[in-house]
Structures are given as structure tokens and as C-alpha cells.
DRENGU-470832 format. One record per residue (C-alpha): residue number from 1; residue in three letters; x, y, z. Coordinates in pm, 1 decimal. Example, Ala and Ser with C-alpha at 12.3 -4.5 7.8 and 13.67 -1.06 7.14 Angstrom:
BEGIN
REC    i   aa        px        py        pz
REC    1  Ala    1230.0    -450.0     780.0
REC    2  Ser    1367.0    -106.0     714.0
***
This chain:
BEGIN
REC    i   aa        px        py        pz
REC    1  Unk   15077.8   10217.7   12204.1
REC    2  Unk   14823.5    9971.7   12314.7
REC    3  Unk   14952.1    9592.6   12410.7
REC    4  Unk   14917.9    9347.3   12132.6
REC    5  Unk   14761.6    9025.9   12313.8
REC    6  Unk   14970.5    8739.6   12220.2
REC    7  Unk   15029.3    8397.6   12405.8
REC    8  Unk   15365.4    8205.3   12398.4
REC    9  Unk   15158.6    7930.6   12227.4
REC   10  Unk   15072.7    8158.4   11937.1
REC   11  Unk   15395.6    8201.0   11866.6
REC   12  Unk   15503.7    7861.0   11935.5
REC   13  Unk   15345.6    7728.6   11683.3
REC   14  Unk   15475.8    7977.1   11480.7
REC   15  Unk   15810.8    7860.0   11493.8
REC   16  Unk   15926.4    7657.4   11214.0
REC   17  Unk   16108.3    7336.3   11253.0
REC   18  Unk   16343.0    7301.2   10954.5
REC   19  Unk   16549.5    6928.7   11013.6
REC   20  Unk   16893.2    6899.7   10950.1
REC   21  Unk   17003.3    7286.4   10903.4
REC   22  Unk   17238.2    7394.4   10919.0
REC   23  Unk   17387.3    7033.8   10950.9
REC   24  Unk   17251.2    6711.6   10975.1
REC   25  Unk   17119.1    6663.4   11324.0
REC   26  Unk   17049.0    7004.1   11452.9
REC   27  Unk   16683.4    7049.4   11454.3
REC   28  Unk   16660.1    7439.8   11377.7
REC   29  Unk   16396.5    7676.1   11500.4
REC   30  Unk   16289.3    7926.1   11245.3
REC   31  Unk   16163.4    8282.3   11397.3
REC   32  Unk   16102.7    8426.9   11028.9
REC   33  Unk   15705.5    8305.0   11030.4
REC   34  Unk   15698.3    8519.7   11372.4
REC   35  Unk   15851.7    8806.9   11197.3
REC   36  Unk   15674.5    8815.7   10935.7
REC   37  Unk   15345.9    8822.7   11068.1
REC   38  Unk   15296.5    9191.4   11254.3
REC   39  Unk   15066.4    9066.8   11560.8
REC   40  Unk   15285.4    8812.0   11655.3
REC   41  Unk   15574.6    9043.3   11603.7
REC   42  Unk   15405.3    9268.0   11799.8
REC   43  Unk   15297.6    9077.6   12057.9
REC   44  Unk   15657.7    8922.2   12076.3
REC   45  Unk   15796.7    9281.5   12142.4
REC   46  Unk   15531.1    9340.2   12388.9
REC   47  Unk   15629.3    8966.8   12589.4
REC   48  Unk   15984.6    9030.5   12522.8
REC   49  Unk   15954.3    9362.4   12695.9
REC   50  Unk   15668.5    9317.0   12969.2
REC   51  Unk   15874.5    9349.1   13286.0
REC   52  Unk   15995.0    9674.4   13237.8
REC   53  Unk   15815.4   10052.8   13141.6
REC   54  Unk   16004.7   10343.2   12944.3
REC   55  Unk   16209.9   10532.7   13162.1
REC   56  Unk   16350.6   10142.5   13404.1
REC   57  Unk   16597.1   10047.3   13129.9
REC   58  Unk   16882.9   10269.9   13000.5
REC   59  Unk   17002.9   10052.9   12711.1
REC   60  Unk   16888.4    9737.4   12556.1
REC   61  Unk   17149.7    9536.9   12413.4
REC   62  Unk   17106.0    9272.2   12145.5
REC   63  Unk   17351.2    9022.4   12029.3
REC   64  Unk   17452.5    8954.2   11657.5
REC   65  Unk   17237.5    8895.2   11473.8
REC   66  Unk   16874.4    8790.7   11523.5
REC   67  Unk   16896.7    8933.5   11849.9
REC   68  Unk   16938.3    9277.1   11709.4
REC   69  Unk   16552.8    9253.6   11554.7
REC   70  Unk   16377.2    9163.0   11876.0
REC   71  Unk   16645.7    9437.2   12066.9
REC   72  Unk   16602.1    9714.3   11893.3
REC   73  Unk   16222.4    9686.0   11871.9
REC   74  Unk   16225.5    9639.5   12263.2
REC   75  Unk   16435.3    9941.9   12263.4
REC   76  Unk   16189.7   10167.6   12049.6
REC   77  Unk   15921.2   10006.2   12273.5
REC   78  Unk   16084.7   10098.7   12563.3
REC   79  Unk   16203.3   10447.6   12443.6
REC   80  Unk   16610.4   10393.1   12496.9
REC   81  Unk   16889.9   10279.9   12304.6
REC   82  Unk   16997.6    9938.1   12160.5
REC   83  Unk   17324.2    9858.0   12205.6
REC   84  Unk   17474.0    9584.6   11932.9
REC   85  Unk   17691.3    9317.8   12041.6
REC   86  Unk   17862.4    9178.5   11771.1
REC   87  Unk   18087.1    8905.5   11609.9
REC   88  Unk   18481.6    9011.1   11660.3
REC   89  Unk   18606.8    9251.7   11366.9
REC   90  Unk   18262.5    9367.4   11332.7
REC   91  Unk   18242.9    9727.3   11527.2
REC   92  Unk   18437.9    9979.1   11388.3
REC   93  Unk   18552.3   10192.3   11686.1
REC   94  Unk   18725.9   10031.6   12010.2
REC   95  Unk   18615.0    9804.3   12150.0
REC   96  Unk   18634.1    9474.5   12414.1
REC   97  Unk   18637.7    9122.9   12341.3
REC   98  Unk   18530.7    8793.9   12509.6
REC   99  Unk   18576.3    8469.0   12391.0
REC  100  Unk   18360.8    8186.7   12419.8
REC  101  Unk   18363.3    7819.9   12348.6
REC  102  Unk   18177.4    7642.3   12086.5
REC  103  Unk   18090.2    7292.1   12049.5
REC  104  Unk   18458.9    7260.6   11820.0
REC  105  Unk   18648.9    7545.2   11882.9
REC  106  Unk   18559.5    7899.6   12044.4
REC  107  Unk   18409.7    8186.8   11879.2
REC  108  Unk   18480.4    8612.1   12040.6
REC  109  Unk   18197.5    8884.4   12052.2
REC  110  Unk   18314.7    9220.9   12081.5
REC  111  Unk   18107.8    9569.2   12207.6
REC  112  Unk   18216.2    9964.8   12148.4
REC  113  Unk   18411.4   10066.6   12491.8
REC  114  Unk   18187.3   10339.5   12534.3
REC  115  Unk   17854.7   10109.2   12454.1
REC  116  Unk   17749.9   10156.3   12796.4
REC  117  Unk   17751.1   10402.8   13090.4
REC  118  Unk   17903.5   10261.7   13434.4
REC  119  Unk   17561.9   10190.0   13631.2
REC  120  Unk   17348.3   10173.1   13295.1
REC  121  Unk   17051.9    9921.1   13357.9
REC  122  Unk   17065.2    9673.9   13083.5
REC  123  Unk   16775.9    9454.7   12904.8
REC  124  Unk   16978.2    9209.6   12737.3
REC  125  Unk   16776.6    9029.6   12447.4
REC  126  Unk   16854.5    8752.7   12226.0
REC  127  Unk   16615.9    8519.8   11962.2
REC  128  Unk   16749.8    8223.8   12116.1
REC  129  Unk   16909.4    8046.5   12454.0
REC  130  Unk   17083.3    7724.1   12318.1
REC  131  Unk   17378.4    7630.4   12552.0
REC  132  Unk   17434.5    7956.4   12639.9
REC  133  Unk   17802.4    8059.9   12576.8
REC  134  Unk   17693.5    8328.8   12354.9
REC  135  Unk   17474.1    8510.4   12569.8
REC  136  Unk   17744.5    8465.7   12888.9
REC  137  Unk   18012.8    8663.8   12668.7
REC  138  Unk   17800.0    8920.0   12608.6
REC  139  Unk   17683.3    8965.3   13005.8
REC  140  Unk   18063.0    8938.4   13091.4
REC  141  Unk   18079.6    9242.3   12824.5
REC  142  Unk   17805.1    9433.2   12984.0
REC  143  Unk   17965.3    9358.8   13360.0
REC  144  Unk   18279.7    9450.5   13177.8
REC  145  Unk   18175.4    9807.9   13137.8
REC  146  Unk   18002.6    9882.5   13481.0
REC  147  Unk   17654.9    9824.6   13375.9
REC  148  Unk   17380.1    9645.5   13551.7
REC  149  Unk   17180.6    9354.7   13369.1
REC  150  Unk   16855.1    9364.8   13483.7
REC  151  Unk   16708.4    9059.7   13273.0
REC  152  Unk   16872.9    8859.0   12996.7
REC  153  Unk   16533.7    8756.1   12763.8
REC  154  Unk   16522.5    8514.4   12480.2
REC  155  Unk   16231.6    8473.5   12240.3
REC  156  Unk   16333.0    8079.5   12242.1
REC  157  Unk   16498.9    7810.4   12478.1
REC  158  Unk   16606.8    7492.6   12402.1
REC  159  Unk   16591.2    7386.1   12747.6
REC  160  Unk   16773.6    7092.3   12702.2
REC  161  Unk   17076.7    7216.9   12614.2
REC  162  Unk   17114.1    7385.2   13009.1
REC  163  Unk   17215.7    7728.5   12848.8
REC  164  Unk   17036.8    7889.9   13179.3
REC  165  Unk   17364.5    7700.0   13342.4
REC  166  Unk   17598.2    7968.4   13207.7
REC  167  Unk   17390.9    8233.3   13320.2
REC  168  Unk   17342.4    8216.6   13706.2
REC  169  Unk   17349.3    8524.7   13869.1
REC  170  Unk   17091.3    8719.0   13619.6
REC  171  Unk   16712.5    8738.9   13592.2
REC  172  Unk   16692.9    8472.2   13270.6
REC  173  Unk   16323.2    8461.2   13137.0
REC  174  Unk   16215.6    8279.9   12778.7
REC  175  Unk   15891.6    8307.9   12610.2
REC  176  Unk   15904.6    7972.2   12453.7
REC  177  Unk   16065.0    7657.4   12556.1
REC  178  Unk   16147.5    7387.6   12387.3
***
């Protein structure tokens, strides 16, 4: 399938600023105009998944739940599997838990024990890099089960909130930044 030429600025702009949501003060970043228009979905897939060809990735793994759009199109694009990473109580099978803390309280994301092969190479994809706790658990599930993360990728950062902080040690790359 032929590349769908998108910039990051494209899709910036895209990005809908809705104020106050889900409480007052947080500034949210709204993906849906992205989504819903196919070329810049498209060419998001095609950013998201640039550094790598079918056949370099074993699994792409997406975390609940916006993630799991942008994942599992990178993993059709990329011709493997997507691997969910979901909210605790979520997964129906077995599976292994990591807690991580909120700004009040903590929050636990959970993944199937036999989600990934020991060794698997592992695109791990999410909409959006904020302070980064989220995307941490689900690496420490990943390293967890023996696989190899060979880029975490985020559709957004807000790269004032340091999330990158939580994830040294992996290839962290963001289309847009904020």
C-alpha cells in the first residue's frame, strides 16, 4: 500500500483543543478530527509506523484505549499482531499487573501472560505521552514477559508534563508536541 504523505503539522492542526474537559483546567487534546478524516488517519498510521517494515516487529502493543486504534492499524500496516494492554479486571484470561501512580491516587494495567513471546520485538503505541506513568507500566509489562521494546510512539506529547522522564532506556518518538 502506497505511503499517504502527511506532515505532523497537518495533523496538528487537526487536533482539537476542548478547555476544561474532563475538569476544569486540563486543556484536552481531541484526536477524533484526525480519525475521522481517512488521509490524516492514514498518514498518521504511516508516521506512527515509519521506522519499521513488515517482517522487524513481532507484536505491536497498544494501551487502553485510544491507543488500541492507532496500534492495531500499525499492526495491520505492519502485518503482525496487536497486543492490548488494558485497565485491571479487563482481560479475561491470566494475566500480570503493574500499578502506577496518578496525580491522586494510582491506577493498575494488566496484559494476558502469554501476550508476548520471550525475545518478541515490540512497537509499543499510544495516542498520547502526558506524564508518562501509563506508558512506563505497560513497558515494565512488556520487560515483564521477556520481550524487547524497540520504540514506544505516541501520536501526541505534552512535552511539558516530562512524561519522556519515565521512559529512559527506550527509543521514545512523538509526532506532535505540544
Amino acid at each position: 500500500m502506497p505511503k499517504t504523505i502527511v506532515t505532523p503539522k497537518e495533523i496538528e492542526q487537526a487536533i482539537r483543543n476542548v478547555p476544561d474537559f474532563p475538569k476544569p483546567g486540563i486543556q484536552f487534546k481531541d484526536i477524533t478530527p484526525v480519525l475521522a478524516d481517512p488521509r490524516l488517519f492514514m498518514g498518521t498510521i504511516d508516521l506512527l509506523t515509519d521506522n519499521f517494515k513488515p517482517g522487524s516487529v513481532d507484536a505491536v502493543v497498544g494501551i487502553d484505549a485510544r491507543g488500541f486504534i492507532f496500534a492495531a492499524a500499525a499492526a495491520m500496516k505492519l502485518r503482525t499482531g496487536f497486543v492490548p494492554v488494558r485497565k485491571k479486571g479487563k482481560l479475561p484470561y491470566k494475566t500480570h499487573e503493574q500499578d502506577y501512580a496518578l496525580e491522586y491516587g494510582s491506577a493498575t494495567v494488566a496484559m494476558h501472560v502469554d501476550a508476548l513471546k520471550p525475545g518478541a520485538r515490540v512497537l509499543l503505541i499510544d495516542d498520547l505521552l502526558a506524564t508518562g506513568g501509563t506508558a512506563a507500566a505497560a513497558a515494565a509489562l512488556i520487560k515483564k514477559l521477556g520481550a524487547q521494546i524497540l520504540e514506544v510512539t505516541f501520536l501526541v506529547e505534552l512535552k511539558f508534563l516530562n512524561g519522556r522522564e519515565k521512559l529512559k532506556g527506550y527509543p521514545v518518538r512523538s509526532i506532535v508536541t505540544f
